[in-house]
N, C-alpha and C positions, 0 to 999 in steps of 0.2 A: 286238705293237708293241714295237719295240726304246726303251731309251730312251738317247739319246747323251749323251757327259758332252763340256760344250765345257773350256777349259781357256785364260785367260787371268789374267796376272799383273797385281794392280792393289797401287801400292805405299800404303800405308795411311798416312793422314794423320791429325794431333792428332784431327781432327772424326771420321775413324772410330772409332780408339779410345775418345773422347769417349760416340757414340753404345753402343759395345759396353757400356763400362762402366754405362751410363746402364737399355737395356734387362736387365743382369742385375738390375741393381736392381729395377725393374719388375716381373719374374716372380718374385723373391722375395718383394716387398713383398705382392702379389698374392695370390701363394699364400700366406702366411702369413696374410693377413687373411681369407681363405676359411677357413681351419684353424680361427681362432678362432671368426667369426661362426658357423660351424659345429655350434661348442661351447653356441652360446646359441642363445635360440627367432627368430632374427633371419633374414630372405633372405640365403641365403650369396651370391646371387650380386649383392648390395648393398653397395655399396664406400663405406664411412662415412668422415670427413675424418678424423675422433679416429683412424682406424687405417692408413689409408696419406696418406702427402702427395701432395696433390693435383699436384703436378709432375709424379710419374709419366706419370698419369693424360694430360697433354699431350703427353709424349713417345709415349705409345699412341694416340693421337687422330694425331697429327701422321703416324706411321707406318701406322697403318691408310689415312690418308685416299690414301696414293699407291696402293693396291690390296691386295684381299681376298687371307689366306693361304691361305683355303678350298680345298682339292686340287677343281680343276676348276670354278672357282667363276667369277666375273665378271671377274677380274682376264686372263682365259683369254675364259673363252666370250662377254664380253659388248663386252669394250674389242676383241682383237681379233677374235674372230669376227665382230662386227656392224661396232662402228662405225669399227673401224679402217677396212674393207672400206669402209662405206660411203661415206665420204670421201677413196678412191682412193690412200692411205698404202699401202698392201697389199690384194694378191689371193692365192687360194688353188684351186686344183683341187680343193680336197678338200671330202667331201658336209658337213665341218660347219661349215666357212666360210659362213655361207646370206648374208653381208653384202652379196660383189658380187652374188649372184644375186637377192637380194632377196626371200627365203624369209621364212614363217610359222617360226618356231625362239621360239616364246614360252618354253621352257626357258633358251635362252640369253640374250634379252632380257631375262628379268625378274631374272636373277641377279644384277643389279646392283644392283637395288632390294632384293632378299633379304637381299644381303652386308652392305647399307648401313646397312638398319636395328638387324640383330641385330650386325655388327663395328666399325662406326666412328659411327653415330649413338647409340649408348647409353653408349659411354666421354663421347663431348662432349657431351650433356647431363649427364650426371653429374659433368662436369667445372664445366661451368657450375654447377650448382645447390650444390657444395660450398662455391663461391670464392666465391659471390652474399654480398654485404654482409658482408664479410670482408677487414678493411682490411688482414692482412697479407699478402694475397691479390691488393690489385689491380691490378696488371699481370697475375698471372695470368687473372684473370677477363677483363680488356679480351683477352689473345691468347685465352682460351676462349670467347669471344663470336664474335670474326673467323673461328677455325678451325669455330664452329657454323656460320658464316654460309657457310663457304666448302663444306663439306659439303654442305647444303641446296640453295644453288643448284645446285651439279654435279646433283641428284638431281632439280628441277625442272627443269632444263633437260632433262632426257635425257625426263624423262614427263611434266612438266606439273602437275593438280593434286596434289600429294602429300599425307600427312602431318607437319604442320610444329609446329603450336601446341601438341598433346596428343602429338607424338611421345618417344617415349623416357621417360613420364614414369607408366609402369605403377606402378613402385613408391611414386613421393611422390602418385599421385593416383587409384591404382588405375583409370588407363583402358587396356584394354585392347583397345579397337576405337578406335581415333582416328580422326575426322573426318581426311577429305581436305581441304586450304583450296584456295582458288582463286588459282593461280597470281601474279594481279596481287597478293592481299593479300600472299602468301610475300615479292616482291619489295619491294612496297613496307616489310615490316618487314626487308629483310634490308637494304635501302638504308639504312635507320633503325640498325642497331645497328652494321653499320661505322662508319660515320658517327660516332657517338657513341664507341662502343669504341676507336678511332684517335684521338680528342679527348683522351680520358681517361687515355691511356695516359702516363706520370707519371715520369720520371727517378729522380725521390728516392724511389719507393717502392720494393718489391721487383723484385728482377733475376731471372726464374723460372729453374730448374737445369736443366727439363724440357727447357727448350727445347731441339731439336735441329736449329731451323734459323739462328736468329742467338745463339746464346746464348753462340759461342765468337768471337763480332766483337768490334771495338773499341768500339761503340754498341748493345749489344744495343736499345735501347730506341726510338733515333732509327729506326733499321733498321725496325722494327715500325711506327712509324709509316710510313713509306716504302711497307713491303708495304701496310698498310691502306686507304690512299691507292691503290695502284696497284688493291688489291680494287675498290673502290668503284667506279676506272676502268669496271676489265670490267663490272662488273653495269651499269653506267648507261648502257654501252654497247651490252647486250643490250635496250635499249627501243631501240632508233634506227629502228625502227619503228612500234612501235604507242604510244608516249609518247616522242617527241622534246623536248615540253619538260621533262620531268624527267632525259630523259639529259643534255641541256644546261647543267640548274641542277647536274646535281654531278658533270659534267666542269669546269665553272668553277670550284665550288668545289676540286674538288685541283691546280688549275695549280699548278705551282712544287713539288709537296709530294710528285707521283710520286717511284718507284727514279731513278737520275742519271747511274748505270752499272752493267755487270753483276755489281760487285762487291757489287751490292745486292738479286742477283736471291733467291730463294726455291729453296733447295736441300736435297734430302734425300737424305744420305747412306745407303746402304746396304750392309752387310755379312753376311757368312755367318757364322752364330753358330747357337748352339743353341735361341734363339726364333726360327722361323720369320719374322718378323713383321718383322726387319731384312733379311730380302734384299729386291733388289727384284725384286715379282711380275710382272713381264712376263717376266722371264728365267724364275725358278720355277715358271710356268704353265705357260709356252710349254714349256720343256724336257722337262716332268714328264709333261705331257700328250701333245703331237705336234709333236717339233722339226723334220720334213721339210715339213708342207705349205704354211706361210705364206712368202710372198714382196713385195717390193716392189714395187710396181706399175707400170707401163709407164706409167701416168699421171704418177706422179712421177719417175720414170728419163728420163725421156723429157725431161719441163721441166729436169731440173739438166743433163741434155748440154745439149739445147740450150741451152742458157745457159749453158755452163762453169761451171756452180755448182762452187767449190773444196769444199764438202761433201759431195761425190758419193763421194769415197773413204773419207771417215770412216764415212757412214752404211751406205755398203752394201757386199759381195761376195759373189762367186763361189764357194761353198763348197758342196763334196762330196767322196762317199767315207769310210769308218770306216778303223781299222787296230786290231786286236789279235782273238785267239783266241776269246773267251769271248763268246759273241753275248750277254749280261749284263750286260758291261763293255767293248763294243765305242767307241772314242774317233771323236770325229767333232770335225773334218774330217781327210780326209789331202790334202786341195791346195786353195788358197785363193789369190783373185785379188782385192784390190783396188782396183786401177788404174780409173782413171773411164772408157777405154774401152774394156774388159771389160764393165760392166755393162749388163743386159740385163733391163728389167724387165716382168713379167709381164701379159699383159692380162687385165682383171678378168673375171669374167661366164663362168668355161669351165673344163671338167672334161676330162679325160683318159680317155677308149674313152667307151662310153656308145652310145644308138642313133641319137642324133640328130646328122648330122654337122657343123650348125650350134652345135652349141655342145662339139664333141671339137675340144680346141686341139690333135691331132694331127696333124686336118686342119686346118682353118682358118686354123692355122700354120705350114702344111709348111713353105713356101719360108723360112721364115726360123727355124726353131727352132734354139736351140743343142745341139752336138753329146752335148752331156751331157741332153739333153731337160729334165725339170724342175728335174735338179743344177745345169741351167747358169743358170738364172734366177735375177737379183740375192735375196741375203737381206739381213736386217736385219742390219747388222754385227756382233760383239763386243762394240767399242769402245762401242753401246749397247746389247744385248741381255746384259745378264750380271750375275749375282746381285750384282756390287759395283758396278754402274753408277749413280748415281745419279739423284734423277726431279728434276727442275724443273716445280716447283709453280706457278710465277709469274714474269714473267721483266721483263728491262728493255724487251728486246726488243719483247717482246707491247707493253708500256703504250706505248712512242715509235709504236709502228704504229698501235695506239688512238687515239692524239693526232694522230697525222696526220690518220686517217679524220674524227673528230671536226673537225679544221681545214679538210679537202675539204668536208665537208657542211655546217656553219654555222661556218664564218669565227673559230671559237675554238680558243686552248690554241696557238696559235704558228704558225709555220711551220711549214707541211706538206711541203715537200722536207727543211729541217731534220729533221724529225722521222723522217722515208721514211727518209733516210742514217743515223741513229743506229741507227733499227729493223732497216735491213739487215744492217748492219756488227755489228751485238751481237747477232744470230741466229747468226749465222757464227762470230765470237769466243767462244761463250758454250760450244762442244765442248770446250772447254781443259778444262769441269769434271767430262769424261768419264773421265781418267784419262793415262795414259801413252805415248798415242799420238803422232806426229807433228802438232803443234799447227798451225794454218791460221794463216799471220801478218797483220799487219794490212794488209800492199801488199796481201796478196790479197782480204781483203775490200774493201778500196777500188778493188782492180781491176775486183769485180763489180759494186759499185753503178754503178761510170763506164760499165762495157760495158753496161750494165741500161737507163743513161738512156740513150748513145747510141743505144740499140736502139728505147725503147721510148719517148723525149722525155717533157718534164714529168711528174711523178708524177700517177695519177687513184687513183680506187678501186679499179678494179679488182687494179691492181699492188701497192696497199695489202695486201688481203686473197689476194692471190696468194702475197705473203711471209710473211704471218700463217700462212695453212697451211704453207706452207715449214717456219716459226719452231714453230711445236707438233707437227711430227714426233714423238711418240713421248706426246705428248698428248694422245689418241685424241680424249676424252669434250668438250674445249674447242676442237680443232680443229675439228669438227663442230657446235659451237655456234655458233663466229663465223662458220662456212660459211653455215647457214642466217639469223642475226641480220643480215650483210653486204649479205644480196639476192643469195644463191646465188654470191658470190665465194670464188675462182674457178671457170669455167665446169668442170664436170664434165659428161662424158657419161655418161649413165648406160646402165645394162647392159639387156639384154631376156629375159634368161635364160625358157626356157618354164615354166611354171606361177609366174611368180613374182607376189605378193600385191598389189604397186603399180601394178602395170601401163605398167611399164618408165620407174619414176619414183625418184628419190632419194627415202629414207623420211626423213619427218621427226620422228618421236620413237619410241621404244620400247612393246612392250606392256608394260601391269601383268603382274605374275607372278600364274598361275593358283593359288596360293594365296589370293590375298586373296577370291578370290569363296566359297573353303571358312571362311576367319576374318574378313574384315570386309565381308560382300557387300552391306549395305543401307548403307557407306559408299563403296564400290569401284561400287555403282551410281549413287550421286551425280557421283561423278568421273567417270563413261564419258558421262551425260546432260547434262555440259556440252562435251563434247568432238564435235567437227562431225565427222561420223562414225564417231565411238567409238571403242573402242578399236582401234583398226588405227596402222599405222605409217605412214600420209597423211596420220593427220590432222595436226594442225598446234596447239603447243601454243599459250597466249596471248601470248607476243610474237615468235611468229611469223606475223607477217601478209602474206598473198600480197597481194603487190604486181606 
């Protein structure tokens, strides 16, 4: 396998350099305090307050949490080989995509829970537990709380019971098999410490340096509360079915107190430096590993034509062909199309030769393949696929589309076409913070919510959670969340691929990684014997409730 080098110019802003500056410190401070702990009878791999400043430690939490640097790790196998696929963002020809076909790949599903545990859940309890009742510390600790919380949920949501209460806390408690909790407890304390942590959070005390997502605003502080507020949103959004009256009680309590604009959204910058850990890993995965098989999917290609979606050129093109001698250092692309109708997105669920000619998109697609056969089907752009691209973590967009939903279903938190138009219009605005491309201006976003209503008359749910997936493009793990939390919006068809596990059904959460039954199995069997047909990817975690 060849491995291509893509090649875009992203011109670097105060916040990159910021960031740069921020992780060398990091990896010195780091290794320096390994050097010494080292020296004495203490865990080197225990990061004590006396010897690095806990700031760090939130710039390493905040960076880990957009995706593992692990060569082939989750960031690769589990965001999109699974669930990108499974949520019709992308399909793939290729045998290790098993997402649209809906394969047993419990290697790749669990990698996510693997990464979680050992790269970004033991910096943020360890962050937490430094800052805890540590008055020069507390904003730090209120954002070490929110980014524990926001961690956790990503990880219950993808598998349900996890370890939550004893996780990360081998060394102050010496547990090394941690109980699995059950879903509704996780939730109800993760509702509990936003909630509080976003209260707490305190102007006149410390302004953490860590930070790498608001700490170079004009408010760092106001800002935080803003995000924590909009946290809150999601999670209490994620019961709207199986506890509607708690998602209720604190979607009311943050009216007024969500993000206001997208100048408020949740952004992490990423750069190429010499700690892996700054670029961002969707580009680093993807490239390192296999940059020809994935492609955008004929599900979404299909929705932004017909809809004139003005994103249709930012997100995607036409790219193929290498140029240079050295099949080592072969550059890709040598011809690139991205005009909106050029694109050509791929249909999920289908492999290239093979015996069965129900599912060889050779056949299946003759009359219509592009002439370039797989080069010709839309990819993920540049303009987001690339080690300096940056991730948005939380967005304005998302919370106005929440607030809508919220306002369709029970009559709170405002106006729901108000809210529909914000959320449309600041999904589509919100590419500006991709970098150097031709920005979408605001007629055009206004042009498509206007064509959106005359097409499709007053806003419902469905359209809600149509633009929500739209709006978390490149947000595998949360697009997929609010997919299934929604009531399966928007309709996806799902694939029938032959021997696949669900039986030709969207999967609704991931397997445990076949590690835990070798180190925590009389706790990994607790969690499978609450789950209504085990661990399989049907079953359905606790607030997902088939309706």
């Amino acid at each position: 396998m060849h491995v291509y080098k893509y090649y875009k110019n992203f011109s670097m802003k105060n916040k990159t350099l910021y960031i740069l500056a921020i992780s060398a410190a990091v990896m010195i401070a780091l290794g320096s305090c390994k050097k010494d702990l080292a020296k004495t009878n203490i865990d080197p791999d225990h990061i004590d307050g006396a010897q690095v400043d806990p700031n760090f430690l939130l710039t390493t939490v905040q960076l880990s949490y957009t995706g593992s640097s692990t060569p082939g790790g989750s960031s690769w196998s589990t965001k999109w080989g699974g669930v990108g696929c499974f949520v019709q963002h992308v399909a793939s020809t290729g045998g290790f995509y098993y997402g649209d076909k809906y394969q047993n790949n419990t290697g790749g599903m669990g990698a996510f829970f693997q990464d979680s545990y050992t790269v970004t859940v033991q910096p943020a309890v360890e962050l937490y537990q430094l800052t805890l009742s540590k008055p020069q510390y507390k904003n730090l600790h209120q954002m070490a709380r929110i980014m524990k919380a926001m961690i956790f949920e990503q990880l219950t949501d993808l598998y349900g019971d996890i370890p939550y209460s004893q996780a990360g806390l081998g060394y102050y408690s010496h547990i090394y098999t941690p109980v699995y909790d059950k879903q509704q407890d996780i939730y109800n304390d993760l509702l509990k410490e936003v909630s509080q942590a976003t209260d707490s959070l305190d102007d006149a005390a410390d302004h953490p340096t860590g930070d790498v997502i608001y700490s170079q605003s004009g408010n760092q502080i106001a800002e935080w509360k803003m995000f924590g507020n909009s946290l809150l949103l999601r999670m209490a959004m994620r019961l709207t079915k199986v506890d509607p009256a708690t998602a209720q009680k604190y979607v009311k309590q943050v009216i007024g107190k969500t993000m206001a604009s997208n100048d408020d959204n949740g952004i992490i910058q990423h750069i190429q430096s010499s700690n892996a850990l700054t670029a961002n890993q969707d580009a680093a995965q993807i490239f390192s590993q296999d940059s020809t098989d994935i492609r955008l999917s004929s599900t979404l290609v299909s929705n932004m034509k017909k809809n004139a979606d003005p994103r249709l050129p930012v997100v995607a093109w036409i790219a193929y062909g290498v140029t240079g001698d050295d099949p080592d250092n072969l550059v890709f692309p040598s011809f690139t199309d991205s005009t909106a109708t050029a694109q050509i997105g791929l249909p999920p669920g289908y492999i290239i030769g093979g015996l069965s000619p129900a599912t060889n998109l050779l056949i299946v697609a003759k009359d219509s393949l592009p002439d370039q056969v797989l080069g010709g089907y839309s990819r993920i752009s540049n303009n987001l696929l690339s080690l300096s691209a940056p991730s948005l973590i939380l967005t304005y967009a998302e919370t106005e589309l929440l607030l809508a939903d919220a306002s369709l279903r029970w009559g709170i938190g405002g106006d729901a076409q108000t809210h529909f138009k914000n959320g449309v219009e600041a999904a589509i605005n919100q590419y500006s913070a991709y970098g150097d491309f031709p920005t979408i201006s605001d007629d055009a976003a206004d042009n498509y919510y206007q064509s959106f209503v005359n097409n499709y008359g007053s806003v419902n749910l469905s359209q809600v959670n149509m633009q929500y997936w739209l709006a978390s493009l490149m947000d595998e793990y949360e697009s997929w969340s609010n997919w299934r939390r929604s009531g399966d919006m928007p309709h996806l068809k799902p694939t029938n691929y032959p021997g696949n596990v669900t039986g030709g059904t969207i999967p609704r959460r991931l397997n445990y990684p076949v590690s835990q039954k070798n180190t925590n199995l009389a706790n990994y069997n607790k969690a499978v014997a609450n789950l209504t047909g085990g661990d399989r990817i049907t079953s359905r975690v606790w607030w997902d409730v088939a309706k």
